[in-house]
C-alpha positions as a Python dict, from the first residue, in 0.01 Angstrom:
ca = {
    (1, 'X'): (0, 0, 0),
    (2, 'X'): (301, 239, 53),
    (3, 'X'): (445, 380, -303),
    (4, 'X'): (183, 338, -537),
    (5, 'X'): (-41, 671, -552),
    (6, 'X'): (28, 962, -773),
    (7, 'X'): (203, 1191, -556),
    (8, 'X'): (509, 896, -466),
    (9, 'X'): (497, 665, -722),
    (10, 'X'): (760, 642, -968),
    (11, 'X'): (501, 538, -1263),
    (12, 'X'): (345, 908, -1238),
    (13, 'X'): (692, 1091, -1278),
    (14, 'X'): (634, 1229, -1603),
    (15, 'X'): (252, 1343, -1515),
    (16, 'X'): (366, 1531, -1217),
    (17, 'X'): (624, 1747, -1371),
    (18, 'X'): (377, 1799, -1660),
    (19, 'X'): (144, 1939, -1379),
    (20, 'X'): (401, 2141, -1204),
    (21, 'X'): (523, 2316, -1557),
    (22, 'X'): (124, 2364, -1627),
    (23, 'X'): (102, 2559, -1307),
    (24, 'X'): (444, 2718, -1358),
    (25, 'X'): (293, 2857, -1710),
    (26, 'X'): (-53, 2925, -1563),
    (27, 'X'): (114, 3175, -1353),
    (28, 'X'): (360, 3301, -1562),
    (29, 'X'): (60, 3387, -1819),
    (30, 'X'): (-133, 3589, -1496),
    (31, 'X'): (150, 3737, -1428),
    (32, 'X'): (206, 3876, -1747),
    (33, 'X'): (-147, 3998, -1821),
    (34, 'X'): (-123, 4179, -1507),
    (35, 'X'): (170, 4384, -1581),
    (36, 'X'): (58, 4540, -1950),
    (37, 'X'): (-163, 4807, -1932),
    (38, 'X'): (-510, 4813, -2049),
    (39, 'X'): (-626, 5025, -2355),
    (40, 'X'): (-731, 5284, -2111),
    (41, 'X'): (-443, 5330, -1962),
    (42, 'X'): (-212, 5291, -2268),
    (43, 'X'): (-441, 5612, -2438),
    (44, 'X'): (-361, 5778, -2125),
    (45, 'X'): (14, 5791, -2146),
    (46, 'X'): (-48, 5848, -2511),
    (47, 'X'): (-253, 6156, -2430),
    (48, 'X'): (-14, 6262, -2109),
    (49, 'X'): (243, 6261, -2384),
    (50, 'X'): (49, 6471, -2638),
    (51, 'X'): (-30, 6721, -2345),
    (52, 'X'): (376, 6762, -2267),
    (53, 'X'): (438, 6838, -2642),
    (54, 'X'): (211, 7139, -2603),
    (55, 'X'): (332, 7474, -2517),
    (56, 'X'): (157, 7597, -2168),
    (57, 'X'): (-113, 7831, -2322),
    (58, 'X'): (-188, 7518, -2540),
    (59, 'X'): (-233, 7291, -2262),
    (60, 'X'): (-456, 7518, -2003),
    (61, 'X'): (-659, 7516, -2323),
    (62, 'X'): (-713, 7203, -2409),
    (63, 'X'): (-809, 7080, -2063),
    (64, 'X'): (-1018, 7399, -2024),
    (65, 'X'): (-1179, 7201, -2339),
    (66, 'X'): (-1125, 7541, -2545),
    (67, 'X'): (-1067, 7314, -2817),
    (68, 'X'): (-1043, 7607, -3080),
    (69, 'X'): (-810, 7821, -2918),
    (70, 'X'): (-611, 7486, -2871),
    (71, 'X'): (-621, 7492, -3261),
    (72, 'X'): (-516, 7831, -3311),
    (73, 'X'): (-264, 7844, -3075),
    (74, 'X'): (-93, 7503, -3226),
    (75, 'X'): (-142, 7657, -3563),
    (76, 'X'): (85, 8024, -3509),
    (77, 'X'): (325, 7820, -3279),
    (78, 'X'): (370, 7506, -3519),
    (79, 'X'): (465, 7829, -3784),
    (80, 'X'): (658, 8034, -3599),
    (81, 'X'): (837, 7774, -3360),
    (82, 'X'): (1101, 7586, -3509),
    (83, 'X'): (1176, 7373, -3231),
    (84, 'X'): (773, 7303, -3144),
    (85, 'X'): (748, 7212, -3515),
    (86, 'X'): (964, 6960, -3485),
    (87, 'X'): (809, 6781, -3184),
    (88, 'X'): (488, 6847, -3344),
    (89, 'X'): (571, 6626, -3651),
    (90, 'X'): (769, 6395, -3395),
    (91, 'X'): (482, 6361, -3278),
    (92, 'X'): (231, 6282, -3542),
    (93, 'X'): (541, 6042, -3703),
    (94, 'X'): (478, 5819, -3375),
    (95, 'X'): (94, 5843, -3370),
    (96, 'X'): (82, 5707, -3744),
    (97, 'X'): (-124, 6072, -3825),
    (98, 'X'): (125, 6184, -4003),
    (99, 'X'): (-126, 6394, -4278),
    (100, 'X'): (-358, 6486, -3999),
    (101, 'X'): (-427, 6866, -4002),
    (102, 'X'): (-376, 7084, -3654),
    (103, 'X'): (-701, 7038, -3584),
    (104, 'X'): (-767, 6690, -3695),
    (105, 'X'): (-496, 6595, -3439),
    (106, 'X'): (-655, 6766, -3199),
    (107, 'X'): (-1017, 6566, -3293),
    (108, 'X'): (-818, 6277, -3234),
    (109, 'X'): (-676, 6334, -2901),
    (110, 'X'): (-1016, 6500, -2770),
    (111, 'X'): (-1249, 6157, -2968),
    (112, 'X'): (-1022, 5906, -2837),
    (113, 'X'): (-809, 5988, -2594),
    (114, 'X'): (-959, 6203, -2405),
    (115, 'X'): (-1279, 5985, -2313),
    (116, 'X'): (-1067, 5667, -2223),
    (117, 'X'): (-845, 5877, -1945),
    (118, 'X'): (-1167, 5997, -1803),
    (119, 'X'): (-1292, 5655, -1809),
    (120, 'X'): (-971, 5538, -1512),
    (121, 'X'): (-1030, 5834, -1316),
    (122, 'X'): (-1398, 5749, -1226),
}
């Protein structure tokens, strides 16, 4: 009766480091799933970087929701400000918008962005 069950027996060997590299997995999957971010929270560092490209006036705007002057103000700074224009484009290059107008990136960052970082801070 001594050395026949699953747990001592040499005839399960095989079965019982199959179940230990099943749980080993299992946990290595949870563990994984729990460090990447959701979608939420991936469009929020998305938009938190998009709101440090702005210039100050820019920002105070466009989470005042003054959506407009966020426009115009991008538009005479993305002319007049070498340096800005070439975060702006920076910018757009990593966001795949790359033909996006002024204010069709800022459409994009108020449509879906904007909604998704509201969406973790409830």
């Amino acid at each position: 009766m001594g050395g026949s069950g699953f747990f001592r027996g040499s005839d399960w060997r095989v079965e019982r480091l199959a179940l230990v590299v099943m749980a080993a997995l299992f946990a290595a999957i949870i563990v994984l799933f729990a460090l990447v971010p959701t979608v939420e929270e991936g469009r929020a560092e998305r938009l938190d970087h998009f709101l440090s490209t702005l210039p100050e006036g820019a920002r105070e705007a466009f989470n005042d929701e003054r959506y407009d002057e966020v426009v115009a103000l991008l538009s005479e700074e993305y002319r007049t400000d070498l340096v800005f224009h070439e975060r702006w484009e920076e910018l757009k290059d990593t966001e795949l918008i790359n033909i996006f107008t002024v204010e069709e990136v800022v459409d994009y960052y108020v449509r879906y962005f904007v909604p998704a970082t509201r969406s973790l801070n409830r």
